[in-house]
BALOBA-1460 file (C-alpha; in Angstrom, 3 decimals):
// residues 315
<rec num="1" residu="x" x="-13.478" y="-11.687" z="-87.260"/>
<rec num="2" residu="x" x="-11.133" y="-9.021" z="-88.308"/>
<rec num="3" residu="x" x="-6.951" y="-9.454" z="-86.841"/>
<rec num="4" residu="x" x="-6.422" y="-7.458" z="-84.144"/>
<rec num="5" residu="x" x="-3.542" y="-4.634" z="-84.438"/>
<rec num="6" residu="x" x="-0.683" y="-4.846" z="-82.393"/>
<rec num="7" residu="x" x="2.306" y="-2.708" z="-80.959"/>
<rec num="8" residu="x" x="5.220" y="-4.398" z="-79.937"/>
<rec num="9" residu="x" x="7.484" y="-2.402" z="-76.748"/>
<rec num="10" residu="x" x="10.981" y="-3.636" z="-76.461"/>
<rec num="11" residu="x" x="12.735" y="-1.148" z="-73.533"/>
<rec num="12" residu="x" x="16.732" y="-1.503" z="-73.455"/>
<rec num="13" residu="x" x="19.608" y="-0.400" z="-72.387"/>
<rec num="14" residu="x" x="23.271" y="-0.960" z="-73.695"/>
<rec num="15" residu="x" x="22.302" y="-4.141" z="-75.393"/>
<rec num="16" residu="x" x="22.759" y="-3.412" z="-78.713"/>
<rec num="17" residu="x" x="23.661" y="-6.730" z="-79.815"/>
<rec num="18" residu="x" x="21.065" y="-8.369" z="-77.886"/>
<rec num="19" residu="x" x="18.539" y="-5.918" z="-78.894"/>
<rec num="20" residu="x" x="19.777" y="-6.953" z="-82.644"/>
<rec num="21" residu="x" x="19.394" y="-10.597" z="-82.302"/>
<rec num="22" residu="x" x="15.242" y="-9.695" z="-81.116"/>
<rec num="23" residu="x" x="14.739" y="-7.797" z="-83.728"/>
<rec num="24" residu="x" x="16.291" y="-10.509" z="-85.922"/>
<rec num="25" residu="x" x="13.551" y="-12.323" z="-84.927"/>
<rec num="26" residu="x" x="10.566" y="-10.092" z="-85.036"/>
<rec num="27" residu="x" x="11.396" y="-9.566" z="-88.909"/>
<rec num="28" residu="x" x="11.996" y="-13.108" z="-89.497"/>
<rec num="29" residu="x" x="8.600" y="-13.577" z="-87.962"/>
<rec num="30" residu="x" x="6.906" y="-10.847" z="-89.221"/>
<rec num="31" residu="x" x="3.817" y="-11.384" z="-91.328"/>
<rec num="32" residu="x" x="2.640" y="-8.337" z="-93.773"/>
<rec num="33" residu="x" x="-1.222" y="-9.677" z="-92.710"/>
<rec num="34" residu="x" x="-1.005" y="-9.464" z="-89.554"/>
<rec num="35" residu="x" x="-0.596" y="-5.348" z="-88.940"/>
<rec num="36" residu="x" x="1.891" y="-4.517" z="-86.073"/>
<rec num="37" residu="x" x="4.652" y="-2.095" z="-85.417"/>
<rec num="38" residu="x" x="7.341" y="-2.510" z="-82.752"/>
<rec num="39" residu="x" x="8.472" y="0.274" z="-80.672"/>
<rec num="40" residu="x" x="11.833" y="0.396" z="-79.161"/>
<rec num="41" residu="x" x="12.030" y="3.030" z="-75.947"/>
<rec num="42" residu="x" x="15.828" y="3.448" z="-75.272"/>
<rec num="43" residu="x" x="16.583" y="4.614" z="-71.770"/>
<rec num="44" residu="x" x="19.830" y="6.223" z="-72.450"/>
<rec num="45" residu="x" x="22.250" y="4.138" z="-74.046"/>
<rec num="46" residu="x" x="25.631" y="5.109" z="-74.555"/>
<rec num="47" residu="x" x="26.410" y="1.881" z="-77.162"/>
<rec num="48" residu="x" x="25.294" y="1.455" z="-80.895"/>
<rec num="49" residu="x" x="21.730" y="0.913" z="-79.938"/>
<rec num="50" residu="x" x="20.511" y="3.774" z="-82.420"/>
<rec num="51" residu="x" x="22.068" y="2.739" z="-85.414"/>
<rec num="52" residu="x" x="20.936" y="-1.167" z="-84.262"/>
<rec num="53" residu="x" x="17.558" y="-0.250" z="-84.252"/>
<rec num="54" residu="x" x="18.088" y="1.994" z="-87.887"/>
<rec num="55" residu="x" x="18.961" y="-1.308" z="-89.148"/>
<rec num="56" residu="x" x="15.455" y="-2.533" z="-89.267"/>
<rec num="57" residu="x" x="13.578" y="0.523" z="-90.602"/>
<rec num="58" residu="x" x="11.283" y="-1.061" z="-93.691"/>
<rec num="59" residu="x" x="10.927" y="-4.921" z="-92.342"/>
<rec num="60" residu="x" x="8.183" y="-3.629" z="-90.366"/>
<rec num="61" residu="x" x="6.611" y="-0.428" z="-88.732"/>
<rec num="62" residu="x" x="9.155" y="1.182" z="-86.406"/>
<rec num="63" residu="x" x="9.125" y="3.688" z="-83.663"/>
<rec num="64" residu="x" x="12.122" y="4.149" z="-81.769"/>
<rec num="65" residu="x" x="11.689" y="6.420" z="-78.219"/>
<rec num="66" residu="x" x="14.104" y="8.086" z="-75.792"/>
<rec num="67" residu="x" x="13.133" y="8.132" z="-71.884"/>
<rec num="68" residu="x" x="15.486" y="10.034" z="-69.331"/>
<rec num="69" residu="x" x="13.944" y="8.360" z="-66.023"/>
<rec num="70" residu="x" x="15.167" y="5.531" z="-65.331"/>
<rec num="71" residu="x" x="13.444" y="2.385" z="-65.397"/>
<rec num="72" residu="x" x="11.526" y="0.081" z="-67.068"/>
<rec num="73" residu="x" x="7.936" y="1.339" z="-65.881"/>
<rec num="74" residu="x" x="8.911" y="4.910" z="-67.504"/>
<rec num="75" residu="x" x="10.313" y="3.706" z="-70.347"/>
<rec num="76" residu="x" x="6.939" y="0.993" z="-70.823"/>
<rec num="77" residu="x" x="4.728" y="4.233" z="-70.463"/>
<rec num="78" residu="x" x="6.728" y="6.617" z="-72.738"/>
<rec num="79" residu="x" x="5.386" y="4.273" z="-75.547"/>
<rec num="80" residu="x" x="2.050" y="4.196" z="-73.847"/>
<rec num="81" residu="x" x="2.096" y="8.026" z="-74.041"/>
<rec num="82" residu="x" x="3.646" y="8.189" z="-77.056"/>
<rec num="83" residu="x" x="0.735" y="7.995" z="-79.436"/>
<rec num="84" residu="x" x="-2.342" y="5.228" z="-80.533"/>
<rec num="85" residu="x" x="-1.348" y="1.837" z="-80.008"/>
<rec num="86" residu="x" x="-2.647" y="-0.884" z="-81.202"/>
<rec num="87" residu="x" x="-5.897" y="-3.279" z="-79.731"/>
<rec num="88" residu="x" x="-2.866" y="-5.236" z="-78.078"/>
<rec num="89" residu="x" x="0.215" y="-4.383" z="-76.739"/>
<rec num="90" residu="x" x="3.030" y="-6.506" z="-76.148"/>
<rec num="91" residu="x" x="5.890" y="-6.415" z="-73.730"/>
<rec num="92" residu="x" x="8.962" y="-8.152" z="-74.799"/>
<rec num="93" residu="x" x="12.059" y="-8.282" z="-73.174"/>
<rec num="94" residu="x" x="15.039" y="-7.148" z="-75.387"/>
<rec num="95" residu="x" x="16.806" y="-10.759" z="-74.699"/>
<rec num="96" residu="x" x="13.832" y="-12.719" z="-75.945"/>
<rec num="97" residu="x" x="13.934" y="-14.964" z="-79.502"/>
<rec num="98" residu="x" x="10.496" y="-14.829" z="-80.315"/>
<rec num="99" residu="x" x="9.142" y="-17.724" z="-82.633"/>
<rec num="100" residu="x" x="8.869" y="-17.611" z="-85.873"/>
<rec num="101" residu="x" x="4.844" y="-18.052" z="-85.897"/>
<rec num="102" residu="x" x="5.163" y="-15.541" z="-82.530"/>
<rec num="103" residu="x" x="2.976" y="-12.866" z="-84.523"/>
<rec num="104" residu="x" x="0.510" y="-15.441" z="-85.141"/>
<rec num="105" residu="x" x="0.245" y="-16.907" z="-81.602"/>
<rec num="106" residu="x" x="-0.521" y="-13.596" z="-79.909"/>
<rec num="107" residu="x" x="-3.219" y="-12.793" z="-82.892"/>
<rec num="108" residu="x" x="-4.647" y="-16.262" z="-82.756"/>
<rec num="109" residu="x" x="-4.692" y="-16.097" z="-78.868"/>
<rec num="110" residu="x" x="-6.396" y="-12.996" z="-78.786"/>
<rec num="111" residu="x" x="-8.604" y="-13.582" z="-80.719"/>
<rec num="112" residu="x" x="-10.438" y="-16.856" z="-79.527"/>
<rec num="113" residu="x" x="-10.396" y="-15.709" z="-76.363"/>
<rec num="114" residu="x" x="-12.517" y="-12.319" z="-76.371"/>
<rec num="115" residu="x" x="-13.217" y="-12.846" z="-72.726"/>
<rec num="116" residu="x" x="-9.480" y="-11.839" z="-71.531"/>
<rec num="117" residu="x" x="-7.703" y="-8.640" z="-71.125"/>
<rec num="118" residu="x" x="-4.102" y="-10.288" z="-70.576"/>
<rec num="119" residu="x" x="-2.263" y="-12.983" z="-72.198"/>
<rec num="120" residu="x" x="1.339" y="-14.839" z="-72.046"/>
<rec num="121" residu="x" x="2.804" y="-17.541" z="-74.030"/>
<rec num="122" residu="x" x="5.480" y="-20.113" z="-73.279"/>
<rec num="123" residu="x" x="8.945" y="-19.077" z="-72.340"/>
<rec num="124" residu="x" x="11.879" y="-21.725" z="-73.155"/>
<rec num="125" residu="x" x="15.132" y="-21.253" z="-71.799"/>
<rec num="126" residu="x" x="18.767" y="-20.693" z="-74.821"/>
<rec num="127" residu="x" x="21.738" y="-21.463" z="-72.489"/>
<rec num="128" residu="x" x="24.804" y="-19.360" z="-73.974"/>
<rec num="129" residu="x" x="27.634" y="-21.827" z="-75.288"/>
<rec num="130" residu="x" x="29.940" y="-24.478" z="-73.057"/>
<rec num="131" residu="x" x="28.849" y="-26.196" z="-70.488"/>
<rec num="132" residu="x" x="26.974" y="-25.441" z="-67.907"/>
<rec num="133" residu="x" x="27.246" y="-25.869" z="-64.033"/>
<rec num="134" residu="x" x="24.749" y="-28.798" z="-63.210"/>
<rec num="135" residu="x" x="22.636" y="-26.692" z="-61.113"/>
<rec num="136" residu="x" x="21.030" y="-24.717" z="-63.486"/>
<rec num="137" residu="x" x="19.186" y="-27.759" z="-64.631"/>
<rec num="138" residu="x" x="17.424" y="-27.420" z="-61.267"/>
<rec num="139" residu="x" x="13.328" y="-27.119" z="-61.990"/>
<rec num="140" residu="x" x="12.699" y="-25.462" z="-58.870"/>
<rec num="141" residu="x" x="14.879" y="-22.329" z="-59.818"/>
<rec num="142" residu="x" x="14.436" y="-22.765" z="-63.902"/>
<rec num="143" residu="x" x="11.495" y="-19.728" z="-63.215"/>
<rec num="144" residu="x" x="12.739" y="-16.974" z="-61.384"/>
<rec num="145" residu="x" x="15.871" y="-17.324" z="-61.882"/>
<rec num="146" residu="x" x="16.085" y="-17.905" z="-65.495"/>
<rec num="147" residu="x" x="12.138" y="-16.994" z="-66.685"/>
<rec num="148" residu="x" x="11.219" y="-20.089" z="-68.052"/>
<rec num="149" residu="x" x="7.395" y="-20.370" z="-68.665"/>
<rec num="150" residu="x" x="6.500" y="-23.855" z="-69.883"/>
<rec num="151" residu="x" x="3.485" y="-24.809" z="-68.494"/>
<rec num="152" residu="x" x="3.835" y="-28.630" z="-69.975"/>
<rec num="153" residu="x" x="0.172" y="-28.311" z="-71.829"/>
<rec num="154" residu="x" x="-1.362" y="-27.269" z="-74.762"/>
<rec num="155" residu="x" x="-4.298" y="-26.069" z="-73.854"/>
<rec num="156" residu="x" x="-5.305" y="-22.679" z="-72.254"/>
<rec num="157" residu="x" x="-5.224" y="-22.143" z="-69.344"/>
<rec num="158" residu="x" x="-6.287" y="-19.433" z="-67.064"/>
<rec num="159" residu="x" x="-4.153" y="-17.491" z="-64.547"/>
<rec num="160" residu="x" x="-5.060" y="-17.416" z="-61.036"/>
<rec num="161" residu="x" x="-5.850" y="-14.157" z="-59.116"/>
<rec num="162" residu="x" x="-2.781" y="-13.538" z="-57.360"/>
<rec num="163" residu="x" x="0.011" y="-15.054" z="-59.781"/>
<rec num="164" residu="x" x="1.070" y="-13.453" z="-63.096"/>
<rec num="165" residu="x" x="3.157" y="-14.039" z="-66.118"/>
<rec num="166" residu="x" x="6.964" y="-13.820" z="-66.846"/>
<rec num="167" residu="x" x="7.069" y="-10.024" z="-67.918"/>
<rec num="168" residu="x" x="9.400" y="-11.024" z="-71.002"/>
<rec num="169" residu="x" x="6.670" y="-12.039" z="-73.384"/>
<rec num="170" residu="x" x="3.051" y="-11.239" z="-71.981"/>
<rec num="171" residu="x" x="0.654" y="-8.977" z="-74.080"/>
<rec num="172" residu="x" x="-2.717" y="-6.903" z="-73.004"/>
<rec num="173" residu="x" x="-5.756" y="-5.386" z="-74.528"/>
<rec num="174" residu="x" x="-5.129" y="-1.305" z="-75.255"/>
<rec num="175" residu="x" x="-8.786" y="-0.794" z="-73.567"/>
<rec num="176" residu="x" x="-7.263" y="-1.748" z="-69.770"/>
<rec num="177" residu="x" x="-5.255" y="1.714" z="-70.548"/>
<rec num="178" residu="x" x="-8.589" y="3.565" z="-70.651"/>
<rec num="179" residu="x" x="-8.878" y="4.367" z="-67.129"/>
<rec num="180" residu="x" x="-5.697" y="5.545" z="-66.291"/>
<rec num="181" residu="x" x="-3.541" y="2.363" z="-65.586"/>
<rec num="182" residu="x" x="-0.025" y="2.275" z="-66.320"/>
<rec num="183" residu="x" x="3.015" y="0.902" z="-64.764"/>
<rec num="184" residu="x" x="4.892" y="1.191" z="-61.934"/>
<rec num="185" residu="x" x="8.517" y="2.131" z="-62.011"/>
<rec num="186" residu="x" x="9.369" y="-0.220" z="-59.882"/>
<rec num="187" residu="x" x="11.123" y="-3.232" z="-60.362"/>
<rec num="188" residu="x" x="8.515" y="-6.712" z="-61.577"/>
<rec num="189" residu="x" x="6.650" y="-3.511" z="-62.929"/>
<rec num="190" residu="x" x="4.807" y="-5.724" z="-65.697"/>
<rec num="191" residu="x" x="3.854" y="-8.313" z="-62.339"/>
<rec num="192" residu="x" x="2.509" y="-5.314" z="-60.065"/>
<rec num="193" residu="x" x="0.707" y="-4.161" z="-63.749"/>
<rec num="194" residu="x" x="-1.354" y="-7.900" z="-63.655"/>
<rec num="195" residu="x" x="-2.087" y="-7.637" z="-60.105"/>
<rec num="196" residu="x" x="-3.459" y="-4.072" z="-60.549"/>
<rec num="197" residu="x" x="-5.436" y="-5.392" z="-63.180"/>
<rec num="198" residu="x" x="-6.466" y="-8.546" z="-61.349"/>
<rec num="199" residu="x" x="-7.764" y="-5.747" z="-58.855"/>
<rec num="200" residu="x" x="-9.980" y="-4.265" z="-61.319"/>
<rec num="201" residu="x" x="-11.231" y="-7.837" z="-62.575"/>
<rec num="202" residu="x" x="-9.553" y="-8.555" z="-65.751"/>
<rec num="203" residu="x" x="-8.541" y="-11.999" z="-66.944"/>
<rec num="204" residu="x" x="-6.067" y="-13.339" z="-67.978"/>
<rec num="205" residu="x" x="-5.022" y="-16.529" z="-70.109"/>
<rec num="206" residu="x" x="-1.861" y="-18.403" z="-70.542"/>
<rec num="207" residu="x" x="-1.598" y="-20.188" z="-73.985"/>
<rec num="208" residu="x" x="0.881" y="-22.215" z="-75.722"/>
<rec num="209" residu="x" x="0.832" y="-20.547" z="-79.470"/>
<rec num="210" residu="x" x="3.342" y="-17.883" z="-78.982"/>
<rec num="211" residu="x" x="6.637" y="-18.734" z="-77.981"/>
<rec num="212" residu="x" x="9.730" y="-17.572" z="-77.340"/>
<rec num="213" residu="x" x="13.257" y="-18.454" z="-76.318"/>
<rec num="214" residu="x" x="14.962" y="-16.468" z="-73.017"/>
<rec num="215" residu="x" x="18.316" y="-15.927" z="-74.176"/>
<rec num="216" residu="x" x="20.328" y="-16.618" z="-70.538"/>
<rec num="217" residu="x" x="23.223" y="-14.043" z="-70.288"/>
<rec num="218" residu="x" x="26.663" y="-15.696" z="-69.266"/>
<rec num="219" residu="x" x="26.658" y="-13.771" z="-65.739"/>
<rec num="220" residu="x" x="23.344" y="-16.094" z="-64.696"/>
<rec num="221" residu="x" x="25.656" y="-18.835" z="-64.436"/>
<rec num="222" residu="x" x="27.818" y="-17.328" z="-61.728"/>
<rec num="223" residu="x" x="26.971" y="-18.547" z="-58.068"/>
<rec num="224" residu="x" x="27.832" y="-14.943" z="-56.831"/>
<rec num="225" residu="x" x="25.023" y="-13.114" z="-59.325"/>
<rec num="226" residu="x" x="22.074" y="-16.204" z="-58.818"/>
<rec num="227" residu="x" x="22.540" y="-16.293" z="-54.887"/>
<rec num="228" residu="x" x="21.587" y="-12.291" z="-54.993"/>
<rec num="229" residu="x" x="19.221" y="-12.558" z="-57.897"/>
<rec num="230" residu="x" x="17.720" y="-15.275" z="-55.284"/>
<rec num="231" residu="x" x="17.273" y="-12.897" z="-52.281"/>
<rec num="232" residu="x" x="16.025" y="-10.275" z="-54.834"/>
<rec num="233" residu="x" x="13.558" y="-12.371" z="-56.569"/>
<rec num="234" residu="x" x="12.516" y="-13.535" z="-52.799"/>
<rec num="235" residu="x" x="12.291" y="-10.175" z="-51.591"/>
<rec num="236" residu="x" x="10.247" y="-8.968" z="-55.027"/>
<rec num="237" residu="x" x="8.076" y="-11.599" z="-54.656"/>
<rec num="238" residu="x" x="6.613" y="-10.915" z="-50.862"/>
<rec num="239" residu="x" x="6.133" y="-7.977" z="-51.100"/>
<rec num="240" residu="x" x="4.155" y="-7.920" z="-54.822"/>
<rec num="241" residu="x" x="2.177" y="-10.035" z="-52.356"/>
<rec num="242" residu="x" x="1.717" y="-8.013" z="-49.674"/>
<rec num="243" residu="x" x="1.112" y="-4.972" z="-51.912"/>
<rec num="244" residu="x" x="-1.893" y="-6.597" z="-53.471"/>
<rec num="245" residu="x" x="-3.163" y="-7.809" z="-50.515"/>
<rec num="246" residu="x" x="-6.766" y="-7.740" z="-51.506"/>
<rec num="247" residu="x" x="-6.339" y="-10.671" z="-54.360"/>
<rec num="248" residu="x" x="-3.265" y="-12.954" z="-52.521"/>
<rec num="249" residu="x" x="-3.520" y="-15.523" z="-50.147"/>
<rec num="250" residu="x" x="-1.319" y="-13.717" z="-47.616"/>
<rec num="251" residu="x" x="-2.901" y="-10.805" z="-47.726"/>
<rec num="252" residu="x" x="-6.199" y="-11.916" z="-46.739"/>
<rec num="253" residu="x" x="-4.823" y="-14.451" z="-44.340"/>
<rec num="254" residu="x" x="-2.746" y="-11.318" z="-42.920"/>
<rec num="255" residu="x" x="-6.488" y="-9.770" z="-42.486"/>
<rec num="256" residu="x" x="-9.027" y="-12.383" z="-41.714"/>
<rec num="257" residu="x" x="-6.141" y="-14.267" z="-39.181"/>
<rec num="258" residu="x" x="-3.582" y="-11.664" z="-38.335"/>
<rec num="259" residu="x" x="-1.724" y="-14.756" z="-35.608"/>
<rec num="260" residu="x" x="-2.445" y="-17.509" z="-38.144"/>
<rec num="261" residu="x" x="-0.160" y="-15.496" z="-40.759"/>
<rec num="262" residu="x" x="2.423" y="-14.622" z="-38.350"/>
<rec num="263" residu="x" x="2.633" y="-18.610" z="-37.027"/>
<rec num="264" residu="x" x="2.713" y="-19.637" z="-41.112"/>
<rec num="265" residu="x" x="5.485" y="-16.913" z="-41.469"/>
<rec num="266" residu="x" x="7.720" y="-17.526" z="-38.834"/>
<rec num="267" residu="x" x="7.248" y="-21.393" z="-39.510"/>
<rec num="268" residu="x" x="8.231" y="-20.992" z="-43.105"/>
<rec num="269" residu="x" x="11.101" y="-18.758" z="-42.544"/>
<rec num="270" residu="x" x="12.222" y="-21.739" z="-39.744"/>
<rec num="271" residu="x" x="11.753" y="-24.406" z="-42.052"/>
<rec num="272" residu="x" x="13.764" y="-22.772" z="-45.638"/>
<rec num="273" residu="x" x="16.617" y="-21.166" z="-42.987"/>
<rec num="274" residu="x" x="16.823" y="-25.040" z="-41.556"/>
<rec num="275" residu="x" x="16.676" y="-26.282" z="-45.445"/>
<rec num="276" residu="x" x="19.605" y="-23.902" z="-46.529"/>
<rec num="277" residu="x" x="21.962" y="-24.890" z="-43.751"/>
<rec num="278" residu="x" x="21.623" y="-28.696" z="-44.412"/>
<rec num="279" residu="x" x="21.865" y="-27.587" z="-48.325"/>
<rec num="280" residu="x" x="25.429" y="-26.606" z="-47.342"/>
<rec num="281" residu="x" x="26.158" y="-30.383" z="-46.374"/>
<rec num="282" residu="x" x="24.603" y="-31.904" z="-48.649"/>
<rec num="283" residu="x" x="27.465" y="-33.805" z="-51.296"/>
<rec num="284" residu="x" x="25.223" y="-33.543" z="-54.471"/>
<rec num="285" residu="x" x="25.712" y="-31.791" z="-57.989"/>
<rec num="286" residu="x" x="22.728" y="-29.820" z="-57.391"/>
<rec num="287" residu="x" x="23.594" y="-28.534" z="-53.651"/>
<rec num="288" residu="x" x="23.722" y="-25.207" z="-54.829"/>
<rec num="289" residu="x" x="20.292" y="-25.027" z="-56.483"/>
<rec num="290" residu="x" x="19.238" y="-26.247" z="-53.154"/>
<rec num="291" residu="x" x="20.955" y="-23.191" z="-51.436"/>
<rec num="292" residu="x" x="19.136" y="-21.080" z="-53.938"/>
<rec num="293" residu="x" x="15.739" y="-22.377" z="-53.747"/>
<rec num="294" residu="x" x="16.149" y="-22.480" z="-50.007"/>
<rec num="295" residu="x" x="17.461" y="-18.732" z="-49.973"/>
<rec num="296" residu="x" x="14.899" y="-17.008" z="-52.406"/>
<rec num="297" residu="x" x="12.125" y="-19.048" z="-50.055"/>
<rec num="298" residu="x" x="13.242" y="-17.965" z="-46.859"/>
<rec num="299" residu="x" x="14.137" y="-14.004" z="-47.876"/>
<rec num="300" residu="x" x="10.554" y="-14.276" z="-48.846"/>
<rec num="301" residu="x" x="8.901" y="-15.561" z="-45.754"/>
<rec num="302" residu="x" x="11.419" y="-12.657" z="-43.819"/>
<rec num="303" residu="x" x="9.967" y="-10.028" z="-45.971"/>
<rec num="304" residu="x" x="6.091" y="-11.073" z="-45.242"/>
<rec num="305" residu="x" x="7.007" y="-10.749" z="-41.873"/>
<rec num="306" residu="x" x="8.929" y="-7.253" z="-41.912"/>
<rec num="307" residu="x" x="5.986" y="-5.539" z="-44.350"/>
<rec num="308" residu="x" x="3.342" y="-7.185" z="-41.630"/>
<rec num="309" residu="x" x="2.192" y="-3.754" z="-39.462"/>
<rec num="310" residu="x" x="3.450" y="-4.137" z="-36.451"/>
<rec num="311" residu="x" x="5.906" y="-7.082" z="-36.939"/>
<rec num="312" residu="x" x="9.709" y="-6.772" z="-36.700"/>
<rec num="313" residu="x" x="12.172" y="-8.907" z="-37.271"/>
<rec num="314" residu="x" x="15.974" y="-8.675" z="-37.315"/>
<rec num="315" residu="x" x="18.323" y="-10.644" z="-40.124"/>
């Protein structure tokens, strides 16, 4: 079976040395057999990002983009636009380390598992140097709030309709592209981009062989910047949910058992608003990944109430 061709998107924004450290890692990784090119779609950086991404011209085939609108859905389909990509195409995040056998993981993948449209490998988390507040160790917050993706197996296994991948390091087939799709520019554009495609019946396939490190910026340590990035995520969350109502649980229990979903609503915003204040109390290192878990579940449970027609609710 031949290798399947792949084009790499890395979108970015005044991250030149972060963007430099990826690409670092894509040409240490890089393998002459394996056919690829990387496109980089700038969206109107004002550092050395240019000259960064000049750096790399002859490890591998390179494209670099500009996109004026603003976001990471336009910038995602100015490369889709931009010209034939390859059989897959891979999203990675401009803070990732890929692996050095990453190129070979998304081939190998690919292509013993004909049956899927979407794929995503393992995400580990690189903490930035010192130490580090004791509540970042927390499990319960180690996914949205810092994109890990270890799935503790190492066998495939299948995503469920109505979840998706960390948007970081997640690759597709070029045929889903045929009928139009593209993404969103919205923010948790590559999530809404799997549900759409879950809506049309693709599958998808979580896999351990090609893996990459999340390079944690120092401000994701701050209590200020993770208790918003927790109402955010929360927020983002419901209502990707309640936008793809068709394929998630709480959109068909909002349908089938409009009461039922208000009761399990109101009862879950109760319960993580109850969870938060005792969080506050509670003498324990990891109180404040408590107060974050107990946030990002309860902003959630508000928001599936206010999107819910004809369901208000007040802060």
């Amino acid at each position: 079976m031949n290798k399947p061709t792949l084009s790499v998107i890395i979108t970015t924004y005044n991250r030149a040395e972060s963007l430099r450290m990826t690409l670092a890692c894509l040409a240490a990784a890089y393998r002459p057999d394996l056919p690829a090119e990387v496109i980089v779609v700038d969206n109107g950086s004002t550092d050395h990002t240019r000259q960064v991404v000049e750096e790399f011209r002859g490890r591998f085939t390179l494209k670099w983009l500009e996109e004026t609108v603003v976001g990471k859905g336009a910038c995602l389909n100015r490369a889709i636009e931009s010209g034939p990509l390859g059989e897959l195409v891979a999203v990675l995040d401009n803070d990732m380390s890929p692996d050095a056998s990453w190129f070979e993981g998304v081939s190998a993948i690919s292509t013993r598992r004909p049956d899927c449209d979407y794929f995503g490998g393992d995400i580990h988390v690189i903490w930035p140097e010192g130490p580090l507040p004791a509540w970042t160790q927390a499990p319960a917050i180690q996914g949205w709030a810092y994109s890990a993706f270890n799935r503790g197996s190492n066998a495939d296994q299948p995503i469920q309709t109505g979840n998706w991948l960390c948007g970081g390091n997640f690759w597709f087939r070029s045929r889903v592209l045929q009928n139009g799709l593209r993404f969103e520019n919205v923010w948790l554009a590559e999530a809404r981009f799997i549900l759409q495609l879950q809506e049309r019946g693709a599958r998808g396939i979580a896999a351990p062989d090609a893996r990459a490190g999340h390079r944690i910026q120092p401000q994701l340590l701050r209590r200020d910047v993770l208790l918003e990035r927790a109402k955010k995520v929360g927020a983002g969350f419901a209502e990707l949910r309640m936008r793809s109502g068709t394929i998630t649980k709480q959109g068909r229990l909002l349908r089938r058992n409009p009461l039922l979903f208000y009761a399990v609503c109101t009862t879950g915003l109760l319960y993580w608003s109850c969870v938060r204040v005792l969080a506050h109390a509670r003498l324990s290192p990891l109180r404040f990944a408590h107060i974050l878990h107990a946030t990002e579940r309860a902003t959630a449970y508000l928001t599936f109430l206010r999107m819910a027609p004809g369901k208000r609710t007040r802060d």
